[in-house]
C-alpha positions in Angstrom: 80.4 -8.0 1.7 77.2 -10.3 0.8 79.1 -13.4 -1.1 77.0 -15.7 -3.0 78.0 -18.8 -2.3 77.9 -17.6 1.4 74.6 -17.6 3.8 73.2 -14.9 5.9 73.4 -15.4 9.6 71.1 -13.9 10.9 70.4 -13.0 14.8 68.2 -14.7 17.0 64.4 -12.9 16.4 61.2 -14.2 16.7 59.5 -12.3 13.3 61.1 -12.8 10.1 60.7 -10.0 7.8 58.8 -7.0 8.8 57.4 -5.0 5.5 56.8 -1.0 6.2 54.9 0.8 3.3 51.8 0.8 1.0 48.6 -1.1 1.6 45.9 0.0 -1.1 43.1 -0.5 -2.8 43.8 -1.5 -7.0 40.5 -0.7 -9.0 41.2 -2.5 -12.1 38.9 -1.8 -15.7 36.8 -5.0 -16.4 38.0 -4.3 -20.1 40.8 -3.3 -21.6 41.1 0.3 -23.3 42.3 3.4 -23.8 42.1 7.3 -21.9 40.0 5.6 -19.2 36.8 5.3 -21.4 36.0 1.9 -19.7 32.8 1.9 -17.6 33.1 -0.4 -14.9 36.5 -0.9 -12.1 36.6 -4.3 -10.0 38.8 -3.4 -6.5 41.7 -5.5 -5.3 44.1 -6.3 -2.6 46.7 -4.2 -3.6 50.3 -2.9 -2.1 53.8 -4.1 -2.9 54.9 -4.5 1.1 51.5 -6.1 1.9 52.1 -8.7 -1.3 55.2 -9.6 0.3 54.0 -10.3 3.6 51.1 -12.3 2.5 53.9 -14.5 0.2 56.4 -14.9 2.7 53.8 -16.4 5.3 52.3 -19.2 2.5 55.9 -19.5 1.6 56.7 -20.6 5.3 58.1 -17.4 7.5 56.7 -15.2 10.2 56.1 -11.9 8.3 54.4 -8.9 9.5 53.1 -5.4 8.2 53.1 -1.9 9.2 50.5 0.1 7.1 47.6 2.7 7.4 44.5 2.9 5.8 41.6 4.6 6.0 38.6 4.7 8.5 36.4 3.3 6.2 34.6 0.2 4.5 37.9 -0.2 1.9 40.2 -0.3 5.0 38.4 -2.9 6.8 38.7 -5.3 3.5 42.1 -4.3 3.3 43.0 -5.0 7.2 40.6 -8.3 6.4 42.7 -9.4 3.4 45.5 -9.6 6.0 44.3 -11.1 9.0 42.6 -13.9 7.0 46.2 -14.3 5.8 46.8 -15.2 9.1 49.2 -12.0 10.1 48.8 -10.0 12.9 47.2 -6.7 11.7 48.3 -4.7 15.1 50.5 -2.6 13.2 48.4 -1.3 10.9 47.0 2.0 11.4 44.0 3.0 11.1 43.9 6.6 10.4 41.3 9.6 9.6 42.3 9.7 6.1 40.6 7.9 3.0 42.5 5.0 2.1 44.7 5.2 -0.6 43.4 3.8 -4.1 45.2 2.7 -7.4 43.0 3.3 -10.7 44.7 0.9 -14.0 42.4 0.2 -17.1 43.7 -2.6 -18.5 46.0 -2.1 -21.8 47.6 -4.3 -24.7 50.4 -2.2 -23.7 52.0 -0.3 -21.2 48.7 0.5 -18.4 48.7 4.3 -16.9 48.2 4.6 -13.4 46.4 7.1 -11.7 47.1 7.6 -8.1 44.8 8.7 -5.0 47.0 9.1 -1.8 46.0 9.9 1.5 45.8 7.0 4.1 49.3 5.5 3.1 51.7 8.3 3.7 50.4 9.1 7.4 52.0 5.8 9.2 53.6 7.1 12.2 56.7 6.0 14.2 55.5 4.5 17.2 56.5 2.2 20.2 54.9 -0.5 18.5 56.5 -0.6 15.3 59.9 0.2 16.6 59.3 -3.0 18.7 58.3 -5.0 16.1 61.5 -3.8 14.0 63.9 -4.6 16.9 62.2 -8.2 16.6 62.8 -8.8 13.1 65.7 -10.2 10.9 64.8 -8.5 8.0 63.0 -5.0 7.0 61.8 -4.3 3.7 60.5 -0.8 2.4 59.4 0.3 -1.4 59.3 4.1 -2.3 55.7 5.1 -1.4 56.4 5.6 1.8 59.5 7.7 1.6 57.9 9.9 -1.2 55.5 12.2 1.3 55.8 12.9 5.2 54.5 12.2 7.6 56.2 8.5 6.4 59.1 9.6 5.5 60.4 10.7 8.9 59.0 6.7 9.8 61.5 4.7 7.3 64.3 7.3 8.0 64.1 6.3 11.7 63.2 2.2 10.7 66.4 2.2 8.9 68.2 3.8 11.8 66.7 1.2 14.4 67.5 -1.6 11.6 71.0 -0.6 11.4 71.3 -0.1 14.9 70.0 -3.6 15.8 71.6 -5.8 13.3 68.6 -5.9 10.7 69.0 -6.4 7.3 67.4 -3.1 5.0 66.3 -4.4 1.9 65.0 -1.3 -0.6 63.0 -1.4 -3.8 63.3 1.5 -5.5 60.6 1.5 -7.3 60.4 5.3 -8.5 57.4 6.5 -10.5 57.3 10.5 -10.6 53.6 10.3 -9.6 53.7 9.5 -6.0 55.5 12.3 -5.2 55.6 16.2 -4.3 55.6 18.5 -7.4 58.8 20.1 -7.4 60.4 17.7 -5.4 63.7 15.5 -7.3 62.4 12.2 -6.1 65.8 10.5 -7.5 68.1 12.4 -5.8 66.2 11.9 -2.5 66.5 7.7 -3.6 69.9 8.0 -4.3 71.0 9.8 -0.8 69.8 6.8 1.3 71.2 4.3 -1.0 74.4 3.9 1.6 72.1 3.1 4.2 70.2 -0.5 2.5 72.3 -3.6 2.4 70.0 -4.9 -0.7 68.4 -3.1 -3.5 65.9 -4.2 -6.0 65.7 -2.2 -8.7 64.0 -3.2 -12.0 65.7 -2.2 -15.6 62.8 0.6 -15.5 63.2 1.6 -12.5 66.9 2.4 -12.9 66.4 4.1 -15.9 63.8 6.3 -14.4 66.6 6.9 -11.8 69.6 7.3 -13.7 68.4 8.0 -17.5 69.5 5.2 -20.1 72.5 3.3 -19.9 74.0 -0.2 -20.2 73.1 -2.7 -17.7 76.5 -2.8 -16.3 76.9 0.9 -16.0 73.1 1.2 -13.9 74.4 -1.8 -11.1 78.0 0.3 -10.9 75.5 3.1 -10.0 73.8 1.9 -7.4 76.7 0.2 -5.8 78.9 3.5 -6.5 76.0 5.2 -4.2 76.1 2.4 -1.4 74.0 -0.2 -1.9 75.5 -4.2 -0.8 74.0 -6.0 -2.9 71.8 -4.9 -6.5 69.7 -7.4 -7.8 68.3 -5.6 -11.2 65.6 -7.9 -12.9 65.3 -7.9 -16.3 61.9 -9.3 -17.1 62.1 -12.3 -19.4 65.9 -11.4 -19.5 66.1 -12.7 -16.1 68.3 -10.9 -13.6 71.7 -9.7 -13.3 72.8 -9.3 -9.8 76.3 -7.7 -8.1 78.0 -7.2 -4.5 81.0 -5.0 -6.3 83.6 -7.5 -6.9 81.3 -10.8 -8.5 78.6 -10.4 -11.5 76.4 -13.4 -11.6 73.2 -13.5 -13.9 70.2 -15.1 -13.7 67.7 -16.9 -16.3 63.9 -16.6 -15.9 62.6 -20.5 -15.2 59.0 -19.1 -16.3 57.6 -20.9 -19.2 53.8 -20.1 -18.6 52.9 -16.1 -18.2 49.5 -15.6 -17.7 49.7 -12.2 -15.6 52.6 -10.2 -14.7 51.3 -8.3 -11.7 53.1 -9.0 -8.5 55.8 -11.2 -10.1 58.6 -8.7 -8.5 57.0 -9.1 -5.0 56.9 -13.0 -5.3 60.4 -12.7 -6.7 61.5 -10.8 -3.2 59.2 -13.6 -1.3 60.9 -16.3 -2.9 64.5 -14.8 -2.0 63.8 -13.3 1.7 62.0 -16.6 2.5 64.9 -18.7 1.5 67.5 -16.5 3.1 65.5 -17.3 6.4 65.4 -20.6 6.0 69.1 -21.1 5.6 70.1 -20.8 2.0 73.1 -18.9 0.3 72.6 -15.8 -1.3 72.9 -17.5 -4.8 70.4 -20.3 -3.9 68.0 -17.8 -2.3 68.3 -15.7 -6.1 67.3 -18.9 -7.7 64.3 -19.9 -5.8 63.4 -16.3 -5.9 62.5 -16.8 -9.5 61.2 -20.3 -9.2 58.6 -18.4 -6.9 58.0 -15.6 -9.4 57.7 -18.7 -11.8 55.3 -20.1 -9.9 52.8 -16.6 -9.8 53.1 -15.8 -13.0 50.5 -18.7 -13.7 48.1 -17.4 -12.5 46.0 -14.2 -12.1 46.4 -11.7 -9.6 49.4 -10.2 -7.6 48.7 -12.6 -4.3 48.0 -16.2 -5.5 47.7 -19.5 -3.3 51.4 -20.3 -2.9 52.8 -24.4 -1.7 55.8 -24.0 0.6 59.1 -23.1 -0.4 60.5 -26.9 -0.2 57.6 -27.7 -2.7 58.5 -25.0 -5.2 62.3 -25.7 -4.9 61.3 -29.6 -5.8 58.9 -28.2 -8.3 61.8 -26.6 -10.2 64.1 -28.5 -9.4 66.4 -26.7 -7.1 
């Protein structure tokens, strides 16, 4: 059981956190409107896994990425992105696909996605990777990748490797109906591999679109009911609540400045992982989770210039 006031010991391996999943391209709307009437789209670094590798290594880890992207110009300033973040880019493959693309015009409200898929999904399972996953401490997938094959079939056998060589699988189960197959339940798929992650990250959203509505208590019973370790559900300016099964702790946010929302979750999971690593308990690492996703939500963009952890945790006091 993963106690709070307890650390994680974690084996002996040279690479810290190895992220498997999504590496994209977000075209944004200059403007903000409605039914996609805007004229001109800026492109971005975009890709929740990616995010988190680029944040873990300002925050002060050894993070790597496996990916795919296209053969094309929007791959190579995707793969550039990454290895000017000073990460290997080795695992990342390039593939005879377009790369996949976001479109969002921007909204006073809620912003609809539109989703192009075809690089992402075709990651393979390779030597390579399976190396690089025997090497890490932790591995972290989202649920683009498990939403189509040919990637699929790669987490299924990450998380068997994981498991088999003392790795801890952290999930986010971020669900949106879009990403995958027509016809296919996407949330009972999500919910069968549930036993197999130690740590799951699921927004209030997300659960919802997973389990319908429900109290906040009754959503964490769910996921634990199903498997899961550890559930962390954040709760936007709520904070979080998070449970191991037999202790409920919440959390407040410590943000008093939000200037953009995007990629607060992944700094939130950079903040934790990279405190885990560097010796933390589990309650500590929750905490400076949020002082990191404090930190972001400053400033623009979902990858912004991040100090080192020890300067955040002074920052806010920690």
């Amino acid at each position: 059981m993963f106690e709070f006031e307890n650390k994680i010991n974690f084996l002996n391996k040279k690479n810290d956190i190895l992220t498997v999943g999504e590496l994209l391209i977000d075209m944004i709307s200059a403007d903000y409107g409605d039914d996609f009437e805007c004229n001109s789209y800026n492109k971005f670094f975009g890709g929740s896994p990616a995010n988190i590798a680029m944040n873990t290594k300002m925050l002060g880890i050894n993070s790597l990425v496996a990916s795919a992207v296209g053969n094309d110009g929007l791959g190579k300033f995707l793969i550039n992105h990454i290895k000017n973040a000073g990460i290997n880019t080795s695992y990342i493959d390039i593939v005879e696909y377009s790369t996949s693309m976001v479109l969002v015009t921007k909204s006073k409200s809620s912003p609809i996605p539109i989703f192009y898929r075809a690089a992402d999904y075709n990651l393979a399972y390779t030597d390579s990777l399976q190396e690089a996953l025997k090497n890490s401490k932790i591995f972290h997938f989202s649920c683009w990748p498990i939403s189509k094959e040919p990637s699929r079939s790669t987490i299924e056998k990450c998380i068997e490797e994981a498991r088999k060589n003392g790795v801890l699988v952290s999930f986010d189960p971020n669900y949106h109906p879009m990403i995958w197959e027509k016809g296919e339940d996407g949330p009972e798929y999500i919910k069968s591999i549930l036993d197999k992650v130690d740590i799951v990250k699921p927004s209030e959203d997300d659960a919802e679109r997973l389990f319908g509505r429900d109290t906040r208590k009754n959503q964490i019973d769910k996921f634990l009911r199903l498997g899961a370790k550890l559930v962390v559900m954040t709760l936007g300016k709520d904070g979080a609540i998070a449970s191991n099964g037999s202790q409920t702790i919440t959390f407040t946010t410590l943000a008093t400045n939000v200037v953009d929302t995007t990629g607060a979750g992944d700094a939130f999971w950079s903040g934790f992982y990279t405190s885990l690593i560097k010796g933390h308990t589990i309650k500590e690492a929750l905490n400076l989770g949020f002082a990191v996703s404090a930190y972001k939500l400053k400033y623009t963009g979902s990858v912004v210039e991040l100090p080192k952890l020890e300067e955040i945790k002074e920052m806010y006091k920690l």
